[in-house]
C-alpha positions in Angstrom: 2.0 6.6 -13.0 5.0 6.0 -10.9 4.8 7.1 -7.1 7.5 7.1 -4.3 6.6 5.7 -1.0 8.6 5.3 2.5 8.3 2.1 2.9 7.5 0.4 -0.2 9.9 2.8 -2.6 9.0 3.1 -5.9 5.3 1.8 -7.2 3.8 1.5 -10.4 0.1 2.8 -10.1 -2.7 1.9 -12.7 -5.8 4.6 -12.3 -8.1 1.4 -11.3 -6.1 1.3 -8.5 -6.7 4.7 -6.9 -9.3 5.0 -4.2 -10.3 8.7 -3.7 -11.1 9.7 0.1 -13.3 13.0 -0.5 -12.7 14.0 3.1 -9.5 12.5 3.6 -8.5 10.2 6.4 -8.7 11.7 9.8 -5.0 12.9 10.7 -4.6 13.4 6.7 -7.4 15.2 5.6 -5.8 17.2 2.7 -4.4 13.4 1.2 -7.4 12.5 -1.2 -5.8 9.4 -2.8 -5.0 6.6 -1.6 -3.8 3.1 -3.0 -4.4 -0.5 -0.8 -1.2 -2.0 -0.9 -0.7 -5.8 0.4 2.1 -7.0 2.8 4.3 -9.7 0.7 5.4 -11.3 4.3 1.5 -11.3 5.7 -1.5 -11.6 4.0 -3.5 -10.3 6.7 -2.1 -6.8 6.6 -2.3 -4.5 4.1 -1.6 -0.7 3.5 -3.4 2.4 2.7 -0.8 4.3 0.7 -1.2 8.1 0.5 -0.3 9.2 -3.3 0.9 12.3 -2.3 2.7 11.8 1.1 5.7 9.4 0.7 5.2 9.2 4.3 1.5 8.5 4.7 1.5 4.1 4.9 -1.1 3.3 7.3 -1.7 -0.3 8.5 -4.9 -2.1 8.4 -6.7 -5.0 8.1 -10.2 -6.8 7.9 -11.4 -6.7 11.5 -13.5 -9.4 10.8 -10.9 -11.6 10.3 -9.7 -11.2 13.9 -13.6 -9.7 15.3 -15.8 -11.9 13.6 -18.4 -10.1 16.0 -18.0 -7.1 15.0 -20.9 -5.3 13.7 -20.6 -2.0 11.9 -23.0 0.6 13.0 -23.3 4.5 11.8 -25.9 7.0 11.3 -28.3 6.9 7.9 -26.4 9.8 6.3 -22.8 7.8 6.7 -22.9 6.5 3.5 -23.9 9.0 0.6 -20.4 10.2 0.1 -19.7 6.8 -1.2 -22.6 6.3 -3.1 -23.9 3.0 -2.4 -25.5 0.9 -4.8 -26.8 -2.3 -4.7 -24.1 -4.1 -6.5 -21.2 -2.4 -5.3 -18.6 -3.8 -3.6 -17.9 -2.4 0.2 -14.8 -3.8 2.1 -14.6 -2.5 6.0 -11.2 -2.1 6.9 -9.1 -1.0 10.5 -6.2 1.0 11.4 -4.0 -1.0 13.3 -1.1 0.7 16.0 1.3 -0.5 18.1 0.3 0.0 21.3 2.9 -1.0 24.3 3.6 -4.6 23.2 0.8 -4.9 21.6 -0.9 -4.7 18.2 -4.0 -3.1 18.7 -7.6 -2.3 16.0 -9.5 0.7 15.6 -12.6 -0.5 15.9 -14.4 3.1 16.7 -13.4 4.6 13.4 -13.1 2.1 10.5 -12.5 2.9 6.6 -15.0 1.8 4.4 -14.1 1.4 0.8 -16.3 1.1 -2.2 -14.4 -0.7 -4.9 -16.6 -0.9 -7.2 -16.5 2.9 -7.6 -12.9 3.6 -6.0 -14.4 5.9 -3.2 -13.2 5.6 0.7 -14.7 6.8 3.4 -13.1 7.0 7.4 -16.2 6.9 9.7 -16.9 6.8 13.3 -19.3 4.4 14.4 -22.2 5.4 16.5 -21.8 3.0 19.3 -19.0 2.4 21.5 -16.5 0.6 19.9 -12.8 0.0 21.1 -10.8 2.6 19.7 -7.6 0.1 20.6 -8.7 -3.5 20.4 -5.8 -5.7 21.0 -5.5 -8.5 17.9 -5.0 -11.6 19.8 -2.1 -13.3 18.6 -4.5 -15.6 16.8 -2.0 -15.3 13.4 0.9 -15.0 15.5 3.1 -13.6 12.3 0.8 -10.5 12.4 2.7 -9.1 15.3 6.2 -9.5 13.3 5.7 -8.1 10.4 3.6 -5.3 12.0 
C-alpha cells in the first residue's frame, strides 16, 4: 500500500511493516497504525509514522543508546496489551522534542514495541523519570538532523 506523509512524501508500505497501537499514542489516540521509519542522514533517529495522519512523524530514538542507565519500570498489568511472550522481540523507544536549544528524551513515557507481533504500546513508567532529558551532544549530528 502506498501512504502520503509530511515529511517523507510518498511511502511504499508492506503489511509486515505496520505496528498497530490499540490505544493510540498519547496526543493521537484515534491513529492506530503506525510505521518506524529510519532517518537516511542519522541512524540514531528514527520515526513513528502515523498511517492515517500525513501529519503525525514523531521523533524517537533508543534511549539506551544515549541513557545506558536507564531502567524501564511499570506496573504488572503494563504489558498484556502487547502480549508478551517469551521469544518476542521488544524494542523501547523515546520521543524526542526540541526544547529551547536543546534536544531533549521522554524518558517518563516511552513506546514499547513488540515486533515480533507488530503491536505498540505508549506507557508511563511508574517512577520518576525525566519527562525532558536533554541528549548530550554525545552524536553531535543528532542535534542537526533533528
Amino acid at each position: 500500500m502506498k501512504i502520503q506523509t509530511q515529511l517523507f512524501g510518498a511511502q511504499d508500505v508492506r503489511a509486515e511493516q505496520i505496528l498497530h497501537f490499540p490505544a493510540g499514542i498519547i496526543g493521537w489516540e484515534e491513529d492506530h497504525q503506525w510505521i518506524l521509519l529510519g532517518d537516511l542522514e542519522q541512524t540514531a533517529l528514527g520515526w513513528l509514522q502515523s498511517l492515517s495522519t500525513p501529519a503525525a512523524s514523531l521523533a524517537v530514538i533508543s534511549p539506551r543508546r544515549f541513557f545506558p542507565d536507564y531502567r524501564l519500570r511499570l506496573d504488572a498489568l503494563s504489558l498484556v496489551p502487547l502480549h508478551v511472550s517469551p521469544e518476542d522481540q521488544l524494542y523501547l523507544l523515546a520521543m524526542v522534542s526540541h526544547v529551547r536549544s536543546d534536544l531533549t528524551a521522554n524518558l517518563r513515557a516511552p513506546i514499547i514495541v513488540n515486533a515480533s507481533r507488530q503491536l505498540g504500546l505508549h506507557v508511563i513508567t511508574v517512577d520518576r523519570q525525566p519527562m525532558q532529558q536533554v541528549i548530550r551532544e554525545r552524536d553531535k549530528t543528532l542535534r542537526k538532523s533533528a
